[in-house]
C-alpha positions as CSV (number, residue, x, y, z in Angstrom):
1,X,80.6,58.0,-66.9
2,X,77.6,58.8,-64.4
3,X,75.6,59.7,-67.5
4,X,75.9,56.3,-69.0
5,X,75.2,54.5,-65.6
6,X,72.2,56.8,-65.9
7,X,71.5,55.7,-69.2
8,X,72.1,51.6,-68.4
9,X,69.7,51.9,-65.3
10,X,66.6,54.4,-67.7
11,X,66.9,52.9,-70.9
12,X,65.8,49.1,-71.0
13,X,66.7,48.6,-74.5
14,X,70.1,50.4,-74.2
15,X,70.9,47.6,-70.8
16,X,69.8,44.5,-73.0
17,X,72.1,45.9,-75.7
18,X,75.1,46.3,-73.2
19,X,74.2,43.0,-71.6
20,X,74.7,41.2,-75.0
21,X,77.6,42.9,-76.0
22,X,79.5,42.3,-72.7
23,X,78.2,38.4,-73.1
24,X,79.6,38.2,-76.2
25,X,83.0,39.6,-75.8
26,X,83.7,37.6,-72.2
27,X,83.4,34.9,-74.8
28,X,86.4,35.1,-76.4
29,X,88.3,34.8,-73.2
30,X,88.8,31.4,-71.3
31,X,91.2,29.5,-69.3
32,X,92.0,27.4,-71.6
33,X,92.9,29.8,-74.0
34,X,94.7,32.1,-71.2
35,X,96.8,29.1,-70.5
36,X,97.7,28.2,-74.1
37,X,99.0,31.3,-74.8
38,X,101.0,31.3,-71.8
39,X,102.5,28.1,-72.6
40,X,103.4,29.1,-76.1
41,X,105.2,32.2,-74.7
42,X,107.0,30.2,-72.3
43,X,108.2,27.8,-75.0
44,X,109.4,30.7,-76.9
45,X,110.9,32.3,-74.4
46,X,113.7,28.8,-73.8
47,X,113.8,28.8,-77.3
């Protein structure tokens, strides 16, 4: 893990890679879709 810490802090390219990826998976998660699901479960579950 302290290698790749290493790596994020030397290696410019290698941050702005992680940066995007991280950007575009926090994408998928939201509130909105955090509550949905949680209604639907609750639904189901007095089903």
């Amino acid at each position: 893990m302290a290698e790749h810490m290493g790596l994020i802090y030397k290696d410019e390219k290698f941050r702005q890679q992680m940066i995007t990826k991280g950007k575009e998976k926090a994408g998928i998660f939201s509130v909105e879709k955090a509550a949905e699901k949680l209604w639907d479960y609750m639904e189901n579950a007095v089903k």
